[in-house]
C-alpha positions as CSV (number, residue, x, y, z in Angstrom):
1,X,-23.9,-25.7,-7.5
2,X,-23.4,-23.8,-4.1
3,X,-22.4,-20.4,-3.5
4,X,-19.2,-18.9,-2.2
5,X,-19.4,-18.0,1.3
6,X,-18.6,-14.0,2.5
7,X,-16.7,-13.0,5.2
8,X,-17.6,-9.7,5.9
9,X,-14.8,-7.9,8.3
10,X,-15.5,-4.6,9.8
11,X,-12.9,-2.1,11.0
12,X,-12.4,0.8,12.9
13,X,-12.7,2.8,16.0
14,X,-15.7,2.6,18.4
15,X,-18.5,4.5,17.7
16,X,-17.8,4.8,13.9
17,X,-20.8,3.0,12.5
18,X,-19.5,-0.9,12.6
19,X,-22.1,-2.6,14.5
20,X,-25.2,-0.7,12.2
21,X,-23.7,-1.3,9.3
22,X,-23.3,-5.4,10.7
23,X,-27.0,-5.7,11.4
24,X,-27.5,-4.5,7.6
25,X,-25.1,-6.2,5.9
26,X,-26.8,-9.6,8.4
27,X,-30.2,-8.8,6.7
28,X,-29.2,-8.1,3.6
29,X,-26.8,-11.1,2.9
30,X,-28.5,-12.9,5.0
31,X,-24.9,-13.6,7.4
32,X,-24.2,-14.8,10.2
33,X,-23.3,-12.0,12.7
34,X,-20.6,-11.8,15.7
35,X,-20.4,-8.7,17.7
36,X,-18.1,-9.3,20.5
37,X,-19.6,-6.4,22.1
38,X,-22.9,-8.2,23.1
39,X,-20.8,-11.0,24.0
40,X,-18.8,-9.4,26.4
41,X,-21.6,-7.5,28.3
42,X,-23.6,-10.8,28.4
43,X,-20.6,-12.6,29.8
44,X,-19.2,-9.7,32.0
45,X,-21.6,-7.4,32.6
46,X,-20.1,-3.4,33.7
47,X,-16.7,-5.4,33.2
48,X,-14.8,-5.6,30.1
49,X,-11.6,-7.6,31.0
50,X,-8.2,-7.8,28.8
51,X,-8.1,-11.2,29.0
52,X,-11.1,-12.5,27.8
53,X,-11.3,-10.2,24.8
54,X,-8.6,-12.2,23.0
55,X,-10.5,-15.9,24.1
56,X,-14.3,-14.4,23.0
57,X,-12.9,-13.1,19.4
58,X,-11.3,-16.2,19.0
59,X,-14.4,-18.3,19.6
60,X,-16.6,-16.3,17.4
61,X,-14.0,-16.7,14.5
62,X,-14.2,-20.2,15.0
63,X,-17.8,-20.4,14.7
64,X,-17.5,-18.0,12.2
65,X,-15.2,-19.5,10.2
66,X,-17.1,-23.0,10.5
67,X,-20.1,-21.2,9.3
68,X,-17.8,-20.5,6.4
69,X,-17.7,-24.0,5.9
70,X,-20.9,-24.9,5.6
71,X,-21.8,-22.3,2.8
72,X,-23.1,-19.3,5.3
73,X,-22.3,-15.7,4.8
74,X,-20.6,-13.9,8.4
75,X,-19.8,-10.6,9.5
76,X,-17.2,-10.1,12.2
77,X,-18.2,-7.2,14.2
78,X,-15.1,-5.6,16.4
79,X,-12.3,-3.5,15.1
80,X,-9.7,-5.3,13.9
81,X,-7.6,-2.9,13.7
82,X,-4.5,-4.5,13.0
83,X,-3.2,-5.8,10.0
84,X,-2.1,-8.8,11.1
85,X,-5.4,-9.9,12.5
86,X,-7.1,-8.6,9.2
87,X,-4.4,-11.1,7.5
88,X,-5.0,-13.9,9.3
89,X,-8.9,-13.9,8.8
90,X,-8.5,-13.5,5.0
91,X,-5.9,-16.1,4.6
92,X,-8.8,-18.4,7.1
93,X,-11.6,-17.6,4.5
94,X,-9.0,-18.2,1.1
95,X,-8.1,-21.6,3.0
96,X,-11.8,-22.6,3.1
97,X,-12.7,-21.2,-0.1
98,X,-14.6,-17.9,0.9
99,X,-14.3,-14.8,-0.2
100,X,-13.8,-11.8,2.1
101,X,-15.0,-8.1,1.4
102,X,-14.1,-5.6,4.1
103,X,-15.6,-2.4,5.3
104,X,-14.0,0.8,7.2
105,X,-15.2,2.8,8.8
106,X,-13.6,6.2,9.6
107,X,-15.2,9.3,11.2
108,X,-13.8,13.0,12.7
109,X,-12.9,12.9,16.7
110,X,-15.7,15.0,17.5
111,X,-18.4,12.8,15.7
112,X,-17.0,9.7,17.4
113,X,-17.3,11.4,20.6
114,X,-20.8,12.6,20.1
115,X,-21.9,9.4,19.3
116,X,-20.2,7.6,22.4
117,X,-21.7,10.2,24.7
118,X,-25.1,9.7,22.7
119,X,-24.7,5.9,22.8
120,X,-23.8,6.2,27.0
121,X,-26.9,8.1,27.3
122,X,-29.4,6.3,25.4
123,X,-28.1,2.7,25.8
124,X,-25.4,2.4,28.2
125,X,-26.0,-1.5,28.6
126,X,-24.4,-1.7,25.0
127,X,-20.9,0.1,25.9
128,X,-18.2,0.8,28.0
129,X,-17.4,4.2,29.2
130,X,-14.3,5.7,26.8
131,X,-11.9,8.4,27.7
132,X,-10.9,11.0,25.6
133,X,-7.1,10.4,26.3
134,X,-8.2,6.6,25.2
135,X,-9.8,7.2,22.0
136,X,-6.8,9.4,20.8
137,X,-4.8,6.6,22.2
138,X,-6.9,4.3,19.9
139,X,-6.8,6.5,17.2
140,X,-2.9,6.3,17.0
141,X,-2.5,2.5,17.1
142,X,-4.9,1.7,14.3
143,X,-3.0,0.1,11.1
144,X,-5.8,1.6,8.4
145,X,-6.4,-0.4,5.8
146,X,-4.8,0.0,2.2
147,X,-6.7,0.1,-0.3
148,X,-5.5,-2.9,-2.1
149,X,-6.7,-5.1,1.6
150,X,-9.6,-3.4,1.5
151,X,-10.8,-4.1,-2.4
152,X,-8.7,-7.4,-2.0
153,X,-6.2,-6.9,-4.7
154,X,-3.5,-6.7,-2.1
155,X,-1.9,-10.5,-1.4
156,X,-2.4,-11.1,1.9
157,X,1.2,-10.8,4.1
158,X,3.4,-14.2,5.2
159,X,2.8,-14.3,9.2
160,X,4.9,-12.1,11.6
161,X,7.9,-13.8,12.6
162,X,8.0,-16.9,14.7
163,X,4.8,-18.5,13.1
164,X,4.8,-20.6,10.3
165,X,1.4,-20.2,9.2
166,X,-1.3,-17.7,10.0
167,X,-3.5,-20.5,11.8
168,X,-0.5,-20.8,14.4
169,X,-0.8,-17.0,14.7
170,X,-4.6,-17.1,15.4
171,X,-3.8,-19.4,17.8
172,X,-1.6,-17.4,19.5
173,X,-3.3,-14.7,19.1
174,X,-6.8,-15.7,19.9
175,X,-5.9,-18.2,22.4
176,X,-8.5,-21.1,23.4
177,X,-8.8,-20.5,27.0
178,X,-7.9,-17.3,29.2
179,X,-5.2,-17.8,31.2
């Protein structure tokens, strides 16, 4: 008899805690783990472009969800912070017969910032410079889970509009290639 896979999601803002509490949840559940983040800066370097956010988290939740398949815990390391993607990844794991337990992460404005200017200070290879006017900007566009998604009573939503099922949407939405 095998186990059922995790799919560990993390959400929230930058600087709240996602990426530590990642690197534990990899030890202790022994998961696979995909920080875009570390991506990114070994792709890009200083830059951080738009356009291959969308492509890197789409590759990483194909690996991810692949590692699903073949009985492996994973942790998804970026915000997800909206709904729809958080909808889409646990309808992916339901589909393959994972389960999916989901963390946020939530902290005051003045803590986030303290720990951005900490992280810029001590390990500046690891981020991305952050305005104030963006993280406020952040801060308002964030759909927080419920707390139904997050303990996983909540059914999952149909897709937006326009997509049939939620693997056309992550298709859209995480596209293949940048263009």
């Amino acid at each position: 008899m095998t186990r059922q896979p995790t799919l560990f999601l993390t959400v929230g803002l930058p600087c709240t805690g996602k990426t530590t509490a990642a690197r534990r949840i990899e030890i202790e559940h022994q998961a696979l783990r995909l920080t875009k983040d570390e991506w990114v800066k070994a792709l890009y370097g200083h830059e951080n472009p738009p356009a291959a956010q969308r492509v890197i988290e789409g590759r990483l939740i194909q690996i991810g969800l692949r590692s699903l398949e073949l009985g492996n815990n994973v942790v998804i390391d970026y915000g997800l912070w909206s709904r729809d993607e958080r909808s889409a990844l646990r309808q992916a794991a339901a589909d393959i017969g994972a389960m999916v337990e989901m963390r946020y992460f939530e902290l005051a404005a003045t803590e986030q910032r303290k720990r951005l200017d900490q992280r810029q200070a001590e390990a500046p290879h690891t981020t991305w410079p952050m305005s104030d006017e963006e993280l406020v900007e952040w801060a308002a566009s964030i759909d927080i889970p419920t707390p139904g998604e997050l303990d996983g009573t909540e059914p999952i939503d149909d897709p937006p509009a326009g997509f049939a099922t939620w693997a056309e949407w992550r298709n859209h939405h995480w596209p293949p290639t940048a263009s």
